[in-house]
C-alpha positions as CSV (number, residue, x, y, z in Angstrom):
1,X,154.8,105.4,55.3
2,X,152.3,106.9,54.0
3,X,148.8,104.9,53.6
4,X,146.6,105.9,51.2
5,X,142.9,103.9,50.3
6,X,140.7,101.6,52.6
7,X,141.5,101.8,56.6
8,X,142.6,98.4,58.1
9,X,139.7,95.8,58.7
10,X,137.7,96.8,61.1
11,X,138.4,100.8,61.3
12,X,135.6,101.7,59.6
13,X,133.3,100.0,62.0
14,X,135.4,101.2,65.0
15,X,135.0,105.1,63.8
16,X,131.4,104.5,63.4
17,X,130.8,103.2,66.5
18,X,129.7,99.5,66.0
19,X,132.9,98.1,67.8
20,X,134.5,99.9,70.9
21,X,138.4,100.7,70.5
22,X,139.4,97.2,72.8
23,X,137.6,94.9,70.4
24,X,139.2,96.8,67.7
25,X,142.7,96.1,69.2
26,X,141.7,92.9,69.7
27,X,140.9,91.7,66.2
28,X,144.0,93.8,64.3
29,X,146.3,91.8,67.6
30,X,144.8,88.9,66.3
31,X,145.5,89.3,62.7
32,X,148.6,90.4,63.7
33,X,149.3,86.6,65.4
34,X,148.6,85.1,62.4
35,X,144.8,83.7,63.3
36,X,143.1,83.4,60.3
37,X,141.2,86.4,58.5
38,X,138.3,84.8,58.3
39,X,138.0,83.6,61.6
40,X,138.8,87.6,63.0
41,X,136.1,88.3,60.5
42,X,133.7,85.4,61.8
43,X,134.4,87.0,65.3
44,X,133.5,90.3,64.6
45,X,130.4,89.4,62.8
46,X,129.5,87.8,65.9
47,X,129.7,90.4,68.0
48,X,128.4,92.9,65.6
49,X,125.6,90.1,65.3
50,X,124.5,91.2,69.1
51,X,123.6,94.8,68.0
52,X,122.4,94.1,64.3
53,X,121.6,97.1,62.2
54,X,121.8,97.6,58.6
55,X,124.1,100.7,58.4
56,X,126.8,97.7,59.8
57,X,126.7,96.0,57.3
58,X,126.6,98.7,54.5
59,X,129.9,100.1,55.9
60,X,131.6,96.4,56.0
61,X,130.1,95.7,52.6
62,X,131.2,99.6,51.0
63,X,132.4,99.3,47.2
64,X,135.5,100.4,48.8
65,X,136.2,97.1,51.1
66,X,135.0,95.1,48.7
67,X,137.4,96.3,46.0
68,X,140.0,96.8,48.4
69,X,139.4,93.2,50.7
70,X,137.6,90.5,47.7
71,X,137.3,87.8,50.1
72,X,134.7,89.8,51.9
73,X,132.2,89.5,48.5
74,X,131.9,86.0,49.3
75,X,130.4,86.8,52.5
76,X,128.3,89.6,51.3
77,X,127.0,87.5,49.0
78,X,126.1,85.2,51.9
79,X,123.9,87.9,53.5
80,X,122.0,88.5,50.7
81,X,121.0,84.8,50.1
């Protein structure tokens, strides 16, 4: 199968360093279980939250996950209020 567009949730983060690889597992295991998006997402934020920087947030916010995951523009619109 052959995936073309956006990485999963959390990749880009993970290949730029802001989560390790075990938190990474953690959150896609998580999705996988059926917890809810938005609390994995809530999660995450949390602990991205502990090392705040702005280049986190430009690479969860990208044109590209916005287009690809639209619930996120709520959020993103949050951060900017």
């Amino acid at each position: 199968n052959d995936h073309r567009g956006p990485e999963p949730r959390g990749a880009e983060p993970r290949d730029r360093g802001f989560i390790p690889e075990q938190m990474y597992k953690h959150f896609q295991e998580a999705c996988g279980n059926l917890v809810p998006v938005e609390r994995v997402v809530y999660d995450a934020l949390s602990e991205l939250e502990k090392k705040f920087d702005k280049t986190i947030l430009d690479a969860l916010f990208s044109r590209v996950n916005l287009k690809a995951y639209p619930d996120l523009l709520q959020i993103c619109r949050n951060f900017q209020n």
